[in-house]
VONU-611473 format. One record per residue: residue in one letter; residue number from 1; z, y, x of N, C-alpha, C in turn. Coordinates in pm, 1 decimal. Layout:
NODE residuo num     n.zz     n.yy     n.xx    ca.zz    ca.yy    ca.xx     c.zz     c.yy     c.xx
NODE       a NUM        Z        Y        X        Z        Y        X        Z        Y        X
...
END
This chain:
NODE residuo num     n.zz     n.yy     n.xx    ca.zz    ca.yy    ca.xx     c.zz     c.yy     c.xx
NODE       x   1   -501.9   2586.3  -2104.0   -548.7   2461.7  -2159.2   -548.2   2355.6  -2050.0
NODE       x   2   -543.4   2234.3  -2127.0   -530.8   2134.9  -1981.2   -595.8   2012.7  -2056.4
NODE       x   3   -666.4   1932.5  -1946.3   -762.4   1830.1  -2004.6   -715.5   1692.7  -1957.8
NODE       x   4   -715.2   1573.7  -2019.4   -662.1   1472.1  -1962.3   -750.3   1378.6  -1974.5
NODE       x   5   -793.1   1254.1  -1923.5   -824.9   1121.3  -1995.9   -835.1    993.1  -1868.9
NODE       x   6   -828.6    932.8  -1914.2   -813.0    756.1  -1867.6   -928.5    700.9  -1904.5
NODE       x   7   -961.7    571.7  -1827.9  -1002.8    523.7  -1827.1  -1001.2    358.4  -1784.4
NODE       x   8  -1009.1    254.1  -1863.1   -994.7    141.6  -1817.7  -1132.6     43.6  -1756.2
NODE       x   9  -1169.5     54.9  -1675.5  -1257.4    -19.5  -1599.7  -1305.0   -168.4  -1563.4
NODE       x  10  -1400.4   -244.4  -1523.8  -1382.5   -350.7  -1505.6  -1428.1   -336.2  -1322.8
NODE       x  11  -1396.8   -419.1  -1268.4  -1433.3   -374.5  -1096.3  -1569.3   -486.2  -1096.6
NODE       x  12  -1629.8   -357.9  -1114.9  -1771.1   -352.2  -1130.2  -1839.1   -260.6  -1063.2
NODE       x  13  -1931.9   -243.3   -963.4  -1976.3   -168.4   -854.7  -2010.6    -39.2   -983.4
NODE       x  14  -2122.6    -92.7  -1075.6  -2147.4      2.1  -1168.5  -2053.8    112.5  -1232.9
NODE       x  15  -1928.0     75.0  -1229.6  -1836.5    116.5  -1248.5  -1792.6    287.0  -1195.4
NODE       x  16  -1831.5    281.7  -1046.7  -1749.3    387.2   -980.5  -1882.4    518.1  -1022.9
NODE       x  17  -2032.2    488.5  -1042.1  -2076.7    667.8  -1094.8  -2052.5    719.0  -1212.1
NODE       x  18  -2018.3    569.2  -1306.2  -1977.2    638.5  -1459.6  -1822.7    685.7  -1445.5
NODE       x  19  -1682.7    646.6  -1377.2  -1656.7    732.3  -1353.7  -1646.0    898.2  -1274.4
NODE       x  20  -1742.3    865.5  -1208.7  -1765.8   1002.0  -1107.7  -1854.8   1068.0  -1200.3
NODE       x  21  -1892.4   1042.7  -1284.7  -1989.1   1129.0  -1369.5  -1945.0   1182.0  -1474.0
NODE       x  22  -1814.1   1119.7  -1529.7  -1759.7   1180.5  -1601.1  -1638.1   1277.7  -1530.4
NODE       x  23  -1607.2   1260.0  -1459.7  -1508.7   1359.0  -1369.0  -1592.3   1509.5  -1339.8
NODE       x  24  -1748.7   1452.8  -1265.7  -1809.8   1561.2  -1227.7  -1861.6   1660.7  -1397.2
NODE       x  25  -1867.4   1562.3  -1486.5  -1962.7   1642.6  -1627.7  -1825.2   1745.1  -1690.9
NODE       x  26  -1673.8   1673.6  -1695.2  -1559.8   1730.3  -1718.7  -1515.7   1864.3  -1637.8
NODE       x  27  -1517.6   1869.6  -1502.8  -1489.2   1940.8  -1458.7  -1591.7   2109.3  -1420.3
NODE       x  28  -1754.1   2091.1  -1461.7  -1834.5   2140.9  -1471.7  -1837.6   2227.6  -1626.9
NODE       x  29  -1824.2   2140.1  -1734.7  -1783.4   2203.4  -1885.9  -1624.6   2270.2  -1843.6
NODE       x  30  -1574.5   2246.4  -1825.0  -1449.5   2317.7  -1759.6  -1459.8   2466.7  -1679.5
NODE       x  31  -1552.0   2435.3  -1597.0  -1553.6   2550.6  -1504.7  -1515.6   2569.7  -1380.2
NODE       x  32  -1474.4   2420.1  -1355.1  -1431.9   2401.3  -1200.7  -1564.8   2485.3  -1075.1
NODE       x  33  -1500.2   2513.8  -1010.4  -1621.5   2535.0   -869.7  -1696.3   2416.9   -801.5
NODE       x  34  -1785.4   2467.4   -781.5  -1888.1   2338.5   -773.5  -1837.8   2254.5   -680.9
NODE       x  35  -1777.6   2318.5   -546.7  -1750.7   2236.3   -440.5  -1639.2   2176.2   -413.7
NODE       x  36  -1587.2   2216.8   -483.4  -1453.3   2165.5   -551.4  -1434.1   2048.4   -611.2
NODE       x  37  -1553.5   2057.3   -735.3  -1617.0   1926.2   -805.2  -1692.0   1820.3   -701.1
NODE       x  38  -1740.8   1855.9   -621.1  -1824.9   1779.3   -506.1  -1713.1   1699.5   -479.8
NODE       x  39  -1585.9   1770.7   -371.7  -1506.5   1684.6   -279.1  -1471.8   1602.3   -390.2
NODE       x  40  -1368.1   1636.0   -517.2  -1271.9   1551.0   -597.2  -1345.2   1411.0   -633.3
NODE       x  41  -1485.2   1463.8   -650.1  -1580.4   1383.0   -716.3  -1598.5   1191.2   -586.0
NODE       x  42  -1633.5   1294.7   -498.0  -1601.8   1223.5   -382.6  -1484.6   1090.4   -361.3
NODE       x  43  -1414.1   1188.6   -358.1  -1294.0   1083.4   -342.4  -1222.7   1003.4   -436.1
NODE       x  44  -1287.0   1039.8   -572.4  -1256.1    953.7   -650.7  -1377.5    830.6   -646.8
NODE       x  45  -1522.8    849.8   -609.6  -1566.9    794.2   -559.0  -1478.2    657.4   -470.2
NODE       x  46  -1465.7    684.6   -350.7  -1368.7    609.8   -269.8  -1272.0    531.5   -339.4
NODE       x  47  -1225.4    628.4   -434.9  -1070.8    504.9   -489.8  -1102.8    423.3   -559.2
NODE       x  48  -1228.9    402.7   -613.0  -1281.6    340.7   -715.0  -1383.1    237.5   -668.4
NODE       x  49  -1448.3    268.1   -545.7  -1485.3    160.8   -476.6  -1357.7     48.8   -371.6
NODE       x  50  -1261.8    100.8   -389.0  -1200.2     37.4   -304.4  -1082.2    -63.7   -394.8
NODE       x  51  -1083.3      3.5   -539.6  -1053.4    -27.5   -673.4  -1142.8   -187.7   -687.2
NODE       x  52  -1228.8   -158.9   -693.0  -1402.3   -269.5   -713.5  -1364.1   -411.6   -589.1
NODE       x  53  -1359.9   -315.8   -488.2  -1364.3   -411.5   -361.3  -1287.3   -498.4   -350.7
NODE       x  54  -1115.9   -434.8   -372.4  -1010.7   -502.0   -324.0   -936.2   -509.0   -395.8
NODE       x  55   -943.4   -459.7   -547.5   -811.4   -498.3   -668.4   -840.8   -543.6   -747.3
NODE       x  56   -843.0   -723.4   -704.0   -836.1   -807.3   -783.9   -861.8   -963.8   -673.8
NODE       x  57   -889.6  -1027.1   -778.4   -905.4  -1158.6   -720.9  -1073.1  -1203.2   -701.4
NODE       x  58  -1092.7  -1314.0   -647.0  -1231.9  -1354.9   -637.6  -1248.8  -1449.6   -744.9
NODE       x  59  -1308.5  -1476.8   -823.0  -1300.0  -1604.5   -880.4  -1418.2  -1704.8   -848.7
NODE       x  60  -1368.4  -1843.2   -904.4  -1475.6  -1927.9   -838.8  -1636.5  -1948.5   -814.7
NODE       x  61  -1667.0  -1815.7   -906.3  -1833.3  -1870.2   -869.3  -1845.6  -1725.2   -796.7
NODE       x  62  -1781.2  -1652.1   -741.9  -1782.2  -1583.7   -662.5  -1801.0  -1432.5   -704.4
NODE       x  63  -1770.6  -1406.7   -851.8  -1766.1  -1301.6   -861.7  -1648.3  -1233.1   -879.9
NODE       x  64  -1600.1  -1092.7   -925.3  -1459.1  -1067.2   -887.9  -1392.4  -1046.3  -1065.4
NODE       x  65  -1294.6  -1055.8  -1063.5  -1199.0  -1020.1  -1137.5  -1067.9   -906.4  -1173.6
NODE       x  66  -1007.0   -913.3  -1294.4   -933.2   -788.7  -1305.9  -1052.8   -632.3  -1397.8
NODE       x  67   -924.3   -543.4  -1340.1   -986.6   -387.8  -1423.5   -918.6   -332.1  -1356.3
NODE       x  68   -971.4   -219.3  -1357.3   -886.7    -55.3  -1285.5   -894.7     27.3  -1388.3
NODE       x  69   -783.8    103.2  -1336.5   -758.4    223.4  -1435.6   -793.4    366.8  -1330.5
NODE       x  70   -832.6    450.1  -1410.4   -899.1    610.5  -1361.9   -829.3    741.0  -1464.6
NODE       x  71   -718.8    772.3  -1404.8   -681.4    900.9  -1511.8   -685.8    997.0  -1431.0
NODE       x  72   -739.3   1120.0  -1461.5   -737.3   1299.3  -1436.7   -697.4   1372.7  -1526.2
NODE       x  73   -621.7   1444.5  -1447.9   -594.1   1525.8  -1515.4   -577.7   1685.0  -1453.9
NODE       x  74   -648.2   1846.0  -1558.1   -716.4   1917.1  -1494.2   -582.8   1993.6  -1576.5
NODE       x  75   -552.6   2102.9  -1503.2   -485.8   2218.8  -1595.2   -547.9   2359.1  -1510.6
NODE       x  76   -496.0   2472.5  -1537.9   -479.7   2581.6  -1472.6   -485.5   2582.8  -1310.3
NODE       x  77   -427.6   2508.3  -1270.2   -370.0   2544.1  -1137.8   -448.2   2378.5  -1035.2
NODE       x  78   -439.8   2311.7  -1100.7   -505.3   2201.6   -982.7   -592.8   2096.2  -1044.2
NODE       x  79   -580.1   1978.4  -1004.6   -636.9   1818.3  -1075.2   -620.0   1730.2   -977.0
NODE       x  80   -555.6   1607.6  -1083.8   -442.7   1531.2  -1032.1   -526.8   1439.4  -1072.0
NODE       x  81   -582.8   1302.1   -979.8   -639.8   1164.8   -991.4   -567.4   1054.5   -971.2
NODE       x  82   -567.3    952.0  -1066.6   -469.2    845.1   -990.4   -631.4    729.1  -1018.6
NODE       x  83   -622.7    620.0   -909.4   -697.0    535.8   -929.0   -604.7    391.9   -937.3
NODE       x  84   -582.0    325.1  -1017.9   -420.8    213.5  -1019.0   -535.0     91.6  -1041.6
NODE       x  85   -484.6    -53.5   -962.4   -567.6   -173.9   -987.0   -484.3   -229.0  -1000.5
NODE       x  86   -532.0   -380.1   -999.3   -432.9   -492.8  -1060.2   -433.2   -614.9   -927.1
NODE       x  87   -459.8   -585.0   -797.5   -476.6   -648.1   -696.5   -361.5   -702.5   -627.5
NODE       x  88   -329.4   -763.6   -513.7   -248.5   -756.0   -394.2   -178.1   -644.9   -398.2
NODE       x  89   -201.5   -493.9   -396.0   -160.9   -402.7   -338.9   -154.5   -411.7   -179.6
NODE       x  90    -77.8   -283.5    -91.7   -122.4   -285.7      9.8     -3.7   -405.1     70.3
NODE       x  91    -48.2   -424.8    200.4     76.1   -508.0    259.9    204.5   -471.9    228.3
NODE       x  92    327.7   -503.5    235.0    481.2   -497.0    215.0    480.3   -446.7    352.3
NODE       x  93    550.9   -341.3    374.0    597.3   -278.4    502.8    489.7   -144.6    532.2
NODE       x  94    356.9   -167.2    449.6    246.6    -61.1    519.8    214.1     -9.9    379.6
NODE       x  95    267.2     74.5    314.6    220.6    160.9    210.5    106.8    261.8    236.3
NODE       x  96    138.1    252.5    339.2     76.8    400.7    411.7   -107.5    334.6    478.2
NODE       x  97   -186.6    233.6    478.7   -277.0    217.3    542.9   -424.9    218.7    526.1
NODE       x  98   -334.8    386.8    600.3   -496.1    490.5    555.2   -532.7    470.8    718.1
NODE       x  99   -559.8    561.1    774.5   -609.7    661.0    882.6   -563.4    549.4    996.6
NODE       x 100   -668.1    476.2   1019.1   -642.3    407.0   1113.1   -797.8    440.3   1135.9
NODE       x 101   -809.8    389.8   1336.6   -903.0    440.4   1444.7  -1029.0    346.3   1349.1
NODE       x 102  -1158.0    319.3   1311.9  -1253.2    276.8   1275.3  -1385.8    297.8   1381.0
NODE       x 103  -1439.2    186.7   1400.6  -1545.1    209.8   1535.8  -1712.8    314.8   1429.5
NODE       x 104  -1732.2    367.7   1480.8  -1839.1    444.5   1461.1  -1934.8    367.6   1416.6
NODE       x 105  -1976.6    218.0   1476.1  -2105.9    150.8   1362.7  -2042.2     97.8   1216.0
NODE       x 106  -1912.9     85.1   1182.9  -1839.0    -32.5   1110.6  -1899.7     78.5    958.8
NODE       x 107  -1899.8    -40.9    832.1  -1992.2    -35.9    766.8  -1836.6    -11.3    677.0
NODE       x 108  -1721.4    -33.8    665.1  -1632.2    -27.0    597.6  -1492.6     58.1    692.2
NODE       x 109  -1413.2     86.7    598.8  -1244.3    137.3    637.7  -1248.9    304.8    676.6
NODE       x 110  -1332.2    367.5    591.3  -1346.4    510.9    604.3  -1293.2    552.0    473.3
NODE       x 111  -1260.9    502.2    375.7  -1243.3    535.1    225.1  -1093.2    636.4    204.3
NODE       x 112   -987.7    591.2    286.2   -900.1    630.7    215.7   -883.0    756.0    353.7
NODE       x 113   -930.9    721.0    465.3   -920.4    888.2    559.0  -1026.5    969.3    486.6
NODE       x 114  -1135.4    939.6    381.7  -1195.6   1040.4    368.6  -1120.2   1134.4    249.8
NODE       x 115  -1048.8   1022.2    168.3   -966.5   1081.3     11.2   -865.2   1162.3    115.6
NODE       x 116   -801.1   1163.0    189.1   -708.7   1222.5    254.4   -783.1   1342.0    281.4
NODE       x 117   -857.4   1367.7    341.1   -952.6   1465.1    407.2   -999.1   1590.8    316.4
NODE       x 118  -1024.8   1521.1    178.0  -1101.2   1566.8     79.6   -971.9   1624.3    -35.4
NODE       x 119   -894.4   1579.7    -55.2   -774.8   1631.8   -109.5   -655.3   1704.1    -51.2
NODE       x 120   -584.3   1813.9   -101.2   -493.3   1818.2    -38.5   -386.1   1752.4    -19.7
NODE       x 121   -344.7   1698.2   -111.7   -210.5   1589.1   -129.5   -257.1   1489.0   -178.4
NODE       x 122   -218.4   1372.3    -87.7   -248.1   1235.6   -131.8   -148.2   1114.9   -125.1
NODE       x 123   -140.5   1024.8   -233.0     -3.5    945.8   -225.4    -60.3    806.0   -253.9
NODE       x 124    -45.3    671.3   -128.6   -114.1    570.3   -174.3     13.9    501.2   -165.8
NODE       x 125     14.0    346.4   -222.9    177.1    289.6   -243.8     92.4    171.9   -354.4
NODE       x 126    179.3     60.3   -397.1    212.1    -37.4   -462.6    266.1     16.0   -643.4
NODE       x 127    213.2    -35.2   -725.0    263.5    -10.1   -830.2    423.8   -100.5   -826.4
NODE       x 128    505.5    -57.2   -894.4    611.6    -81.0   -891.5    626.0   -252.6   -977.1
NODE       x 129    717.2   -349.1   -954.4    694.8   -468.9   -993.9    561.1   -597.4  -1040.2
NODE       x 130    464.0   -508.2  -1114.8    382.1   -628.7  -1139.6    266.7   -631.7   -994.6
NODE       x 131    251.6   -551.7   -947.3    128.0   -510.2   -823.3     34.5   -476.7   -853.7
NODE       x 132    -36.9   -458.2   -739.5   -121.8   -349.2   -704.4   -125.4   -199.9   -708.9
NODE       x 133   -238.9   -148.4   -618.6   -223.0    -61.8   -514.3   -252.1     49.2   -610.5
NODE       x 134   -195.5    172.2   -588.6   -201.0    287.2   -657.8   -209.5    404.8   -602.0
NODE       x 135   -348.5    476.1   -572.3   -415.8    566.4   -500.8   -367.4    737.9   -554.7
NODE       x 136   -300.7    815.3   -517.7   -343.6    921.3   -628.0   -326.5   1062.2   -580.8
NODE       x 137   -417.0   1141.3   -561.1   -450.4   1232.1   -510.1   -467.8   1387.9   -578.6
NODE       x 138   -454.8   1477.4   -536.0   -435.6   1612.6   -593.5   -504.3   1722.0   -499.4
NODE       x 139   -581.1   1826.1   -637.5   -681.2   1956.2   -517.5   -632.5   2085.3   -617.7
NODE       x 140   -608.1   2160.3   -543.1   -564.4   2298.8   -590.7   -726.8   2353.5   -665.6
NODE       x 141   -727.1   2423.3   -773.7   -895.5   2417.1   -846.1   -931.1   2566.0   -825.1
NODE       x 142  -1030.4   2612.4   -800.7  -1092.7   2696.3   -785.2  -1185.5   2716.5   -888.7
NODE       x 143  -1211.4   2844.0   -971.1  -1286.8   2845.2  -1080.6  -1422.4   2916.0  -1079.7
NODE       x 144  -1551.5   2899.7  -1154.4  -1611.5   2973.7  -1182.0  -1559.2   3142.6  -1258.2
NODE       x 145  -1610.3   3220.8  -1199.5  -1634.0   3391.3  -1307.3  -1612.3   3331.8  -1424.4
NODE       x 146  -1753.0   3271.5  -1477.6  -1776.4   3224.1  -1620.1  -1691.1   3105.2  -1737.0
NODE       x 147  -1572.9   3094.6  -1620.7  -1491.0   2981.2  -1655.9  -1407.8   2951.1  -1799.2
NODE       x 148  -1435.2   2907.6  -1906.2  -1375.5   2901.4  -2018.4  -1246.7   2894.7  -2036.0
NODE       x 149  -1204.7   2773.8  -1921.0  -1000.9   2809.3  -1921.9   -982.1   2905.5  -1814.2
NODE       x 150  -1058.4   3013.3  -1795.5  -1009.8   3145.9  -1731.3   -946.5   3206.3  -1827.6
NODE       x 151   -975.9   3229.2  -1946.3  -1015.2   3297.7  -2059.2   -829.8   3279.7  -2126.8
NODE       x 152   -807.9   3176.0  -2108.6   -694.7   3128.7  -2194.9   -559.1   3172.0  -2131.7
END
């Protein structure tokens, strides 16, 4: 059996526990391993604050604009997250700008070395023609004994 769903968002701080809560409540009725559910949970965390932060525009009375999208998807064998916004995307030339040095007090730029850290495979990049940045990450799943898609 394999579980899917999306989600369309507004980048809204409120935003990133209702999706982490539904990732963590999905993957728990599922049968995922807890710590398993912890990291994914995590780092979707991250893509979704960074979704909030930086994909979109400011508008004039200073609040932000746009929506993000949140799809997972769980089968047998792993779970696959994409977090896609409607922002800038990353610079032209730097697809890649994760894992750069961050000073130990700095209050920001830990988000995407931690999704790296926390997943095994991770792919960040530009959506193709209209923009913005498209996060999307993958964890091999580990199950409970009691696991319902053990069963299947």
């Amino acid at each position: 059996m394999s579980i899917w769903w999306s989600l369309h968002l507004r980048r809204e701080a409120a935003s990133v526990p209702l999706a982490r809560r539904l990732l963590l409540g999905t993957m728990e009725t599922a049968g995922v391993d807890p710590d398993i559910s912890y990291d994914l949970s995590v780092a979707l965390s991250e893509a979704c604050a960074n979704a909030v932060e930086h994909g979109g525009e400011k508008t004039a009375n200073g609040g932000v604009s746009g929506a993000y999208r949140v799809t997972a998807y769980l089968d047998g064998e792993k779970c696959r997250i994409e977090v896609a916004d409607s922002g800038p995307g990353f610079p032209a030339g730097r697809p890649r700008a994760v894992t750069r040095p961050v000073r130990a007090d700095a209050e920001h730029g830990r988000g995407l070395g931690l999704i790296e850290e926390l997943a095994d495979h991770v792919h960040i990049g530009n959506k193709p023609g209209r923009g913005g940045a498209v996060v999307s990450f993958d964890k091999i799943l580990k199950w409970r004994e009691d696991s319902p898609l053990l069963a299947v």
